[in-house]
LUMGUTI-715085 format. One record per residue: residue in one letter; x, y, z of N, C-alpha, C, O in turn. Coordinates in steps of 0.02 Angstrom, whole numbers, plus 50000, padded with zeros to 5 digits. Atoms other than C-alpha are relative to their C-alpha. Layout:
BEGIN
<site "A", <X, Y, Z>, <X, Y, Z>, <X, Y, Z>, <X, Y, Z>>
...
//
This chain:
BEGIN
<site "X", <50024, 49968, 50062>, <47909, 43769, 53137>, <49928, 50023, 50009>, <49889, 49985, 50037>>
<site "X", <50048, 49959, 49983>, <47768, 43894, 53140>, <49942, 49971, 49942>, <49959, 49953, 49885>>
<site "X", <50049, 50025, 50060>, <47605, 43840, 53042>, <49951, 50050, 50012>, <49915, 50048, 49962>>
<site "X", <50028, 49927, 50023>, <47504, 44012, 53075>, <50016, 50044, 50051>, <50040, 50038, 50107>>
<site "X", <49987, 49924, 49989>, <47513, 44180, 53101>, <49982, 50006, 50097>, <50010, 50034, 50144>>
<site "X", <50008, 49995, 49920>, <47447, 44164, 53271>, <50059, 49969, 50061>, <50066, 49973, 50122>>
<site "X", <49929, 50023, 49956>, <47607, 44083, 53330>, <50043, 50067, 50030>, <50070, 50076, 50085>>
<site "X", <49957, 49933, 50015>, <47687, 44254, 53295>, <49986, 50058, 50053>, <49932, 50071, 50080>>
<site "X", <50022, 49944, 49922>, <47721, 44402, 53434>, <50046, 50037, 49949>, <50090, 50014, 49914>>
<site "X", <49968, 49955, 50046>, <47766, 44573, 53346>, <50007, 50080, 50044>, <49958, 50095, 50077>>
<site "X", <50001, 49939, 49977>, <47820, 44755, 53413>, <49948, 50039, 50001>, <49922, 50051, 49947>>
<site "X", <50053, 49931, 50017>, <47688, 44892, 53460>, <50050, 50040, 49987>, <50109, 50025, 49987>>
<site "X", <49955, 49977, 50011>, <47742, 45046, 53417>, <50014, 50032, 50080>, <50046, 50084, 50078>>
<site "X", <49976, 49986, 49931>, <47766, 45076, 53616>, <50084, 49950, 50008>, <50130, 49974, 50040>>
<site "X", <49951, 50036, 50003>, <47905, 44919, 53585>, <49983, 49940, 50056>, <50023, 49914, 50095>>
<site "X", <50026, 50060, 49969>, <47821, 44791, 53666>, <49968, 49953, 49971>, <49942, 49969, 49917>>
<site "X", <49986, 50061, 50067>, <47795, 44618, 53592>, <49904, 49974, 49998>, <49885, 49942, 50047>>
<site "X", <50065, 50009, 50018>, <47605, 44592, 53541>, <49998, 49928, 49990>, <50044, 49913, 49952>>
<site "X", <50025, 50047, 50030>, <47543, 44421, 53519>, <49950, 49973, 49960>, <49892, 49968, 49979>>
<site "X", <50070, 49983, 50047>, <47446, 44391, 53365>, <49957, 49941, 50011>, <49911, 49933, 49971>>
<site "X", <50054, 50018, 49970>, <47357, 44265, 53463>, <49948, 50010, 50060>, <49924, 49973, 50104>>
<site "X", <50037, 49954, 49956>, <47260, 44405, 53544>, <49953, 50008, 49928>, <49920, 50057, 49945>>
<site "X", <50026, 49992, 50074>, <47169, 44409, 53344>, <49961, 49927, 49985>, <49917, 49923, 49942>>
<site "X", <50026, 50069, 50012>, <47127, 44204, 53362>, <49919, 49998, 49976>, <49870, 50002, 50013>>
<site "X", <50069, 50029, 50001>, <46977, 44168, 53280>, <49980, 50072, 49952>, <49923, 50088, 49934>>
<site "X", <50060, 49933, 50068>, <46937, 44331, 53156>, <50075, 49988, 49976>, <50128, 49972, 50004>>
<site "X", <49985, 49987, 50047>, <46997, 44355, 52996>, <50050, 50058, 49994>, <50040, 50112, 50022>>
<site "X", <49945, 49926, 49998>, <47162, 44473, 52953>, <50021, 50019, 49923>, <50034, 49981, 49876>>
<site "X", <49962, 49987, 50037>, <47221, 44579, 52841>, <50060, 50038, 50025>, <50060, 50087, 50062>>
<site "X", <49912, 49966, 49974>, <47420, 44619, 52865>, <50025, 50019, 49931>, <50027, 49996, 49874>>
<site "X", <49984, 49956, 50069>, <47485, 44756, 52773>, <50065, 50017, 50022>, <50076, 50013, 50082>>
<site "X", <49950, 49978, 49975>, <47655, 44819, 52773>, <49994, 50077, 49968>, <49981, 50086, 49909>>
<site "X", <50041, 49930, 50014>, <47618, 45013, 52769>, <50063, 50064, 49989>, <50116, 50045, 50014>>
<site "X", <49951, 49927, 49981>, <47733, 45193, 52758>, <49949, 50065, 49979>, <49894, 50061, 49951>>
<site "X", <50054, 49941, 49982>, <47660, 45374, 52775>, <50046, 50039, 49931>, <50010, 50083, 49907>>
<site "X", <49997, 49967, 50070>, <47760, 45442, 52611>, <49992, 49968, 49931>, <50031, 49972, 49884>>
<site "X", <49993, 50084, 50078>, <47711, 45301, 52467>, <49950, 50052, 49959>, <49912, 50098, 49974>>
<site "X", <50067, 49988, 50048>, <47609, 45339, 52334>, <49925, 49973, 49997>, <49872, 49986, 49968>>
<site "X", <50059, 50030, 49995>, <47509, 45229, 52391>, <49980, 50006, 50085>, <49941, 49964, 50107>>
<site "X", <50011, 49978, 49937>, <47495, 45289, 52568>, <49916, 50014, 50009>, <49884, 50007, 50061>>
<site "X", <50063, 49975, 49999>, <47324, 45348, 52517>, <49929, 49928, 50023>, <49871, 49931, 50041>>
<site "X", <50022, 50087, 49991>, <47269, 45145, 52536>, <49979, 50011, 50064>, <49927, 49982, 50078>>
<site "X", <50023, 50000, 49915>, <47255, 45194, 52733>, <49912, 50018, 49986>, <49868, 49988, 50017>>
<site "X", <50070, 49970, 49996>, <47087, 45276, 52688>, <49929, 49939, 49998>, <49879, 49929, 50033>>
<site "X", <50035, 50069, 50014>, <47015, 45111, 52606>, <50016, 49956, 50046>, <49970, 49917, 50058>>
<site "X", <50001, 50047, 49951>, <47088, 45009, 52736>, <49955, 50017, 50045>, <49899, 49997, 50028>>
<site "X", <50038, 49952, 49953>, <47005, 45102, 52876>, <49935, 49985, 49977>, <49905, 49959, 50024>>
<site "X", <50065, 50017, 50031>, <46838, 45075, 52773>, <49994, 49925, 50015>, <49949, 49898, 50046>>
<site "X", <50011, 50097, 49978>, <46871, 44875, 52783>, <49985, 50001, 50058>, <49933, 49975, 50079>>
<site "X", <50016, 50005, 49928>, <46886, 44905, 52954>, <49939, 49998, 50036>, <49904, 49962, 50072>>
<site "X", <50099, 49982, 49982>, <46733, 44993, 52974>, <49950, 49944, 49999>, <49910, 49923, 50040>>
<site "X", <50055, 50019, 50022>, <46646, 44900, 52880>, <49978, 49922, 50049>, <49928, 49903, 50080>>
<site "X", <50030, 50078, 49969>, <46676, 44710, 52940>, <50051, 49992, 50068>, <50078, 49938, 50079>>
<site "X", <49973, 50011, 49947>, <46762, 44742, 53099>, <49954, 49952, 50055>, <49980, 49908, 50090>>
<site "X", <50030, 50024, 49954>, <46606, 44691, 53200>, <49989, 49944, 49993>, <49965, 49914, 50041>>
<site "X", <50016, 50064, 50031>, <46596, 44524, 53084>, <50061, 49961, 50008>, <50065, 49902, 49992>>
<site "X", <49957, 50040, 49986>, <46756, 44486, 53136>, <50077, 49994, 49973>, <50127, 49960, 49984>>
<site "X", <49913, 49947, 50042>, <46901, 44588, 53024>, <50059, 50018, 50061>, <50049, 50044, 50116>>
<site "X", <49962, 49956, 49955>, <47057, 44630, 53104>, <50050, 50033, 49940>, <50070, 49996, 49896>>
<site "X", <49939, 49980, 50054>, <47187, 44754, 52990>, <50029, 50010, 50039>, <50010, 50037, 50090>>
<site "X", <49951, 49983, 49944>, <47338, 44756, 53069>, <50049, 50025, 49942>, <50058, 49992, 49891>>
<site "X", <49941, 49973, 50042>, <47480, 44875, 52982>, <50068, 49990, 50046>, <50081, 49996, 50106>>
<site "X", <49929, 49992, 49988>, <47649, 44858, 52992>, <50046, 50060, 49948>, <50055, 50062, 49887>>
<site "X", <49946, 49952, 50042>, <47773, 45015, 52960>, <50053, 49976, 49991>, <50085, 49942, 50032>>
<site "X", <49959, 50039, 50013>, <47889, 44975, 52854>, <50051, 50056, 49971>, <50019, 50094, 49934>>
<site "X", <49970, 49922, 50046>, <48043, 45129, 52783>, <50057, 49951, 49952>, <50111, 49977, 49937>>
<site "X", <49934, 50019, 50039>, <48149, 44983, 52673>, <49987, 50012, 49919>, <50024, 49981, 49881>>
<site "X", <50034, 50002, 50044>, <48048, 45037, 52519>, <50020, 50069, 49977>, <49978, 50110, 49995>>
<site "X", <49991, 49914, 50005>, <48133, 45223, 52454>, <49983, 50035, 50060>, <49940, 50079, 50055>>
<site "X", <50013, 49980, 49935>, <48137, 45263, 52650>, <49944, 50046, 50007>, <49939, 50103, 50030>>
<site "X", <50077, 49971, 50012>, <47969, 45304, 52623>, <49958, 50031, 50086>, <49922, 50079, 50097>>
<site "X", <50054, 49972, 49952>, <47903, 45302, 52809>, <50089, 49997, 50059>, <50117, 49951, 50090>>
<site "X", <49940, 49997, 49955>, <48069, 45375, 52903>, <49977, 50003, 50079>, <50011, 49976, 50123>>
<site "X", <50012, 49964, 49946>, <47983, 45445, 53048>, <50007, 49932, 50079>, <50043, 49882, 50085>>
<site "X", <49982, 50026, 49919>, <47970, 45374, 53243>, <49934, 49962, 49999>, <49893, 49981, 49959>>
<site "X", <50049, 50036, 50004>, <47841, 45255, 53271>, <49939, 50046, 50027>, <49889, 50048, 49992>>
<site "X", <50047, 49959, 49976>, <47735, 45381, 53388>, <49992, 50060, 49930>, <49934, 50082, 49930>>
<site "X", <50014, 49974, 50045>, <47746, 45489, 53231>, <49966, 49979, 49926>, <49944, 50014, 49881>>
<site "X", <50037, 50026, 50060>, <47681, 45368, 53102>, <49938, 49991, 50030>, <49890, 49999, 49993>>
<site "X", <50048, 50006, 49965>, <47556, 45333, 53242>, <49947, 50067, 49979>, <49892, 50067, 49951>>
<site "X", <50034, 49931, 49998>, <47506, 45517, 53247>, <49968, 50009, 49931>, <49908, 50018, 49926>>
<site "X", <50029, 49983, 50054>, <47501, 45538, 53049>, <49948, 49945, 49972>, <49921, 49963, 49920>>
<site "X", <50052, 50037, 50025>, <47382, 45395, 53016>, <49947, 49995, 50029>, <49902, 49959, 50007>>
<site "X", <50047, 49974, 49970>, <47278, 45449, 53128>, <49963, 50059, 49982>, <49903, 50058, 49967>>
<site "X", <50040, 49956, 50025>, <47251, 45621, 53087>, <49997, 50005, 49941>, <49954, 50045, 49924>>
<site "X", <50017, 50000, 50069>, <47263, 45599, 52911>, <49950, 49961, 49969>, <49915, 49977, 49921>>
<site "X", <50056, 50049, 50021>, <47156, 45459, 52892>, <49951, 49955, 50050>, <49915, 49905, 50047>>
<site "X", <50040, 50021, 49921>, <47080, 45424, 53052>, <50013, 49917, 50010>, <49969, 49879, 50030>>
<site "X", <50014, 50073, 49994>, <47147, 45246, 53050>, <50022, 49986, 50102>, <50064, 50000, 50146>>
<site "X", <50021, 50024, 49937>, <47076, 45166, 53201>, <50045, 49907, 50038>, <50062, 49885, 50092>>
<site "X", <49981, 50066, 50009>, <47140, 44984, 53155>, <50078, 49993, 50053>, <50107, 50043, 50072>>
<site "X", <49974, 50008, 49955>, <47261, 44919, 53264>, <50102, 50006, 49935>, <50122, 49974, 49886>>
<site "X", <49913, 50003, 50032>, <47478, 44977, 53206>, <50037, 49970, 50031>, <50027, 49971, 50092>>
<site "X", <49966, 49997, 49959>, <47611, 44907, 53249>, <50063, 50040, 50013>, <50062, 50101, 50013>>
<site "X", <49944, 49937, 49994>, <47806, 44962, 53281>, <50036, 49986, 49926>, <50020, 49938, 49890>>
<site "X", <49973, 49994, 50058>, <47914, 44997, 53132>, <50041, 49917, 49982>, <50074, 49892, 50027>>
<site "X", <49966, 50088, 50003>, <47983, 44797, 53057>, <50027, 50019, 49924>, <50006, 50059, 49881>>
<site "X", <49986, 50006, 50087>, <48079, 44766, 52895>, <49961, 49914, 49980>, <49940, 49866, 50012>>
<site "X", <50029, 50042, 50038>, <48017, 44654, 52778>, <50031, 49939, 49981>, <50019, 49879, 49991>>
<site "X", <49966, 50035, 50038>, <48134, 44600, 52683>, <50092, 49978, 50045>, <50116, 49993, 50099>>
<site "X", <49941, 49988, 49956>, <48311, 44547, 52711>, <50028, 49972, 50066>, <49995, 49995, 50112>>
<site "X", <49980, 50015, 49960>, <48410, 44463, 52839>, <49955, 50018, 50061>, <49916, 49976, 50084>>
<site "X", <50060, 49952, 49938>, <48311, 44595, 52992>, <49957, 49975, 50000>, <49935, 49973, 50058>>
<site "X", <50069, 50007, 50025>, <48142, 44520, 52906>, <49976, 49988, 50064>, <50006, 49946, 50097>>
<site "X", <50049, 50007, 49966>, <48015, 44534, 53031>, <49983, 49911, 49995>, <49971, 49888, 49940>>
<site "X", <50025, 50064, 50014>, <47973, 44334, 53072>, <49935, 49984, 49985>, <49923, 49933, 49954>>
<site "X", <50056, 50006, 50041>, <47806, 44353, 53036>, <49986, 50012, 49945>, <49936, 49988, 49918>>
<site "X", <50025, 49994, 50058>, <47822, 44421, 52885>, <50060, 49964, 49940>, <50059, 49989, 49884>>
<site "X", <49992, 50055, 49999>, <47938, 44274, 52838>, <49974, 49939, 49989>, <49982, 49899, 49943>>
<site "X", <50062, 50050, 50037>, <47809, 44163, 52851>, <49966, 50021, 49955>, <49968, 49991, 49901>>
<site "X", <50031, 49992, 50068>, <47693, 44260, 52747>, <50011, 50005, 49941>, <49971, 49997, 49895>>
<site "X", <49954, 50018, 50068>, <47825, 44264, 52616>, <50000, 49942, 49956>, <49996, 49932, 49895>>
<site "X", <49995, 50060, 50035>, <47839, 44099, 52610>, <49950, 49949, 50001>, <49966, 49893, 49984>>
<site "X", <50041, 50022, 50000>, <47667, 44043, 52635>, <49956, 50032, 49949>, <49916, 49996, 49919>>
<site "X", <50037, 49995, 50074>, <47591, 44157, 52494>, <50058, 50021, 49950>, <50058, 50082, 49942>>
<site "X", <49942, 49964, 50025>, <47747, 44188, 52388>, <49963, 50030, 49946>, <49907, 50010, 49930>>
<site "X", <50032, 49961, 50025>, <47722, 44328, 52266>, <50017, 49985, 49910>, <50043, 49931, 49896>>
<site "X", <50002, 50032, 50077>, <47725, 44319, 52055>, <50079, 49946, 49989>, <50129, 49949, 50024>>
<site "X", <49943, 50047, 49995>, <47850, 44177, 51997>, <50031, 49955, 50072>, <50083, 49922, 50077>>
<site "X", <49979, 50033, 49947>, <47863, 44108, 52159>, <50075, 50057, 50049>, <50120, 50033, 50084>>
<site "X", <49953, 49962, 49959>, <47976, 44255, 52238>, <49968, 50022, 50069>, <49910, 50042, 50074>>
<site "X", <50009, 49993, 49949>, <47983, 44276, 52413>, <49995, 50086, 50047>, <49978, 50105, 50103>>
<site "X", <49966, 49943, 49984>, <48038, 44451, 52416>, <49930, 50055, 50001>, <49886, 50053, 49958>>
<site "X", <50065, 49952, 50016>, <47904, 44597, 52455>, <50039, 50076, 49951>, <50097, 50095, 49952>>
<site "X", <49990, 49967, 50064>, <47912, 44725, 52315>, <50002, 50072, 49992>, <50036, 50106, 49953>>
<site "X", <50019, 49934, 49991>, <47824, 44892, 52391>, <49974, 49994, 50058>, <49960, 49945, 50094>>
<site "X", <50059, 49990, 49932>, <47734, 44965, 52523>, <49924, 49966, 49990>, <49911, 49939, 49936>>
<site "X", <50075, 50022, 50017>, <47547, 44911, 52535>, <50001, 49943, 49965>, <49967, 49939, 49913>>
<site "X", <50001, 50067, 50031>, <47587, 44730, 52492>, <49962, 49955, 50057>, <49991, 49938, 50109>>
<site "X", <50051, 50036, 49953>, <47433, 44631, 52582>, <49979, 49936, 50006>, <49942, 49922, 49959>>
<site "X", <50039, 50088, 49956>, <47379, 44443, 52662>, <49958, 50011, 50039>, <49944, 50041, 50091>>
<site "X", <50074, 50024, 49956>, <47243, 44391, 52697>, <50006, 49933, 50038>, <50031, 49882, 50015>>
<site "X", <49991, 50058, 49958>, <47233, 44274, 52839>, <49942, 49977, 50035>, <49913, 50018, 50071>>
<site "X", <50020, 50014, 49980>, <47122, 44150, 52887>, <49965, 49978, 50079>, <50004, 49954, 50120>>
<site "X", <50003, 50008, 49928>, <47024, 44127, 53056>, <50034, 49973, 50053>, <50047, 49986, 50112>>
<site "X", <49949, 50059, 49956>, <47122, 43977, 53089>, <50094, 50018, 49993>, <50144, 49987, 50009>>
<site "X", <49913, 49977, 50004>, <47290, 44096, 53040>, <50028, 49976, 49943>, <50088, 49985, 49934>>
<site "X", <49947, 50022, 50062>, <47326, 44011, 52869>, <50002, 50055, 49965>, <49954, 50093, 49960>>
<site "X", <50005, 49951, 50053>, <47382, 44125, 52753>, <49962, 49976, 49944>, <49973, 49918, 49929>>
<site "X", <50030, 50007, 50038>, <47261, 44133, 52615>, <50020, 50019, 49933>, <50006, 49983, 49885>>
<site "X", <50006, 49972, 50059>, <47323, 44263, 52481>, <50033, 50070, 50021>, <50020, 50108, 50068>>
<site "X", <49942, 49956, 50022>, <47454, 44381, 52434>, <49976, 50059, 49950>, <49977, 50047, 49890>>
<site "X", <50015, 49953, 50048>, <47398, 44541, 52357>, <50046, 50064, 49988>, <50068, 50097, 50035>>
<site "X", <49937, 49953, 50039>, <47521, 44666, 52240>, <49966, 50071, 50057>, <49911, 50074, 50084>>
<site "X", <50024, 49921, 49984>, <47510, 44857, 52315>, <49959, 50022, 49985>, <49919, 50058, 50015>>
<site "X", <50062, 49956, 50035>, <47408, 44894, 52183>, <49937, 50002, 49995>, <49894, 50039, 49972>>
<site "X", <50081, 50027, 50002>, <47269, 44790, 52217>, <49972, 50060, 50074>, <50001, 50071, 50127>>
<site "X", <49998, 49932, 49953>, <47167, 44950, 52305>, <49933, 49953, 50052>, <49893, 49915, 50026>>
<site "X", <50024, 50040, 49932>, <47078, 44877, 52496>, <49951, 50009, 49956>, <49996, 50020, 49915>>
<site "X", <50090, 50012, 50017>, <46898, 44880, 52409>, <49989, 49960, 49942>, <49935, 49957, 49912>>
<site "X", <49989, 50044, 50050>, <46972, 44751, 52277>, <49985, 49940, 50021>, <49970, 49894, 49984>>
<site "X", <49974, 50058, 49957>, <46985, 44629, 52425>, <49923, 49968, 50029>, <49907, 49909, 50040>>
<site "X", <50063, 50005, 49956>, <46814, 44642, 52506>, <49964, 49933, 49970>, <49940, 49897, 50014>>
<site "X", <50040, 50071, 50003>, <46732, 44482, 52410>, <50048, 49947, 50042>, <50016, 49911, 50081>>
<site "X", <49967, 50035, 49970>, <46883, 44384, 52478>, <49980, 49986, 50067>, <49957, 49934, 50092>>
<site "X", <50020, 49962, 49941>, <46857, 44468, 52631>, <49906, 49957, 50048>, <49884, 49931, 50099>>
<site "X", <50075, 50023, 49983>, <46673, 44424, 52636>, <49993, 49909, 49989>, <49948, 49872, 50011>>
<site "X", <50022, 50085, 49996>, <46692, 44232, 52596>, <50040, 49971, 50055>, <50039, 49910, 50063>>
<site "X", <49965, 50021, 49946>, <46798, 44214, 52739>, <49976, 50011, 50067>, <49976, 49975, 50116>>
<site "X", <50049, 49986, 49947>, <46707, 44290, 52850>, <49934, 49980, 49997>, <49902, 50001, 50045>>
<site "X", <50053, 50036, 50001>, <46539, 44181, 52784>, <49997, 49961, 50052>, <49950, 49923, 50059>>
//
């Protein structure tokens, strides 16, 4: 039984298995992301977190996700491409994972059930549904879609104190 995130190895979008204890020791935010949402526009503000406290020790790591109104259909080198030139995100992607659902990505499994979301449901809801994760990999905190990345930054900043 896994007790943090750093246990966890996840697809690039090349399809090779990342270990998110290559991240040990800084602070994460894991997002599950798509390039047609309404809230797609969130890449811009993420990308800004990045900026901002990358050198203090931030990592954003996105995950594409299309189980959400097949919002992000495309090929992984193509979600690659559009979040790049659309929003210059620099932050590290990975390969396309589901969320939810039997398939569920095992990392995001644990974060389910380590910050579960209103009423105690396990289930993710939308795109741009975000955890914050501690240095030491605990999950900290479960934030709705709507909460927009520059909502997060005090969190952000006491974790990184």
């Amino acid at each position: 039984m896994s007790n943090s995130v750093f246990d966890f190895s996840c697809p690039t979008p090349a399809g090779k298995e990342r270990p998110l204890k290559d991240f040990k020791g800084k602070v994460l935010l894991i997002v599950n992301t798509a390039s047609k949402c309404g809230f797609t526009p969130q890449f811009e503000g993420l990308e800004k977190l990045y900026e901002k406290y990358h050198d203090q020790g931030l990592e954003v790591l996105g995950f594409p996700c299309n189980q959400f109104g097949k919002q992000d259909p495309g090929s992984n080198d193509e979600i690659q491409e559009f979040c790049q030139l659309n929003y210059g995100v620099s932050f590290p992607m990975f390969g396309k994972i589901e969320v939810n659902g039997s398939g569920a990505d095992p990392l995001f499994k644990h974060l389910k059930k380590e910050a579960p979301g209103t009423l105690g449901t396990q289930r993710i809801k939308w795109n741009f549904t975000k955890f914050l994760v501690d240095a030491d990999g605990n999950v900290v905190k479960r934030y709705a879609p709507t909460v927009k990345p520059k909502d997060i930054e005090k969190d952000i900043e006491k974790l990184l104190a």
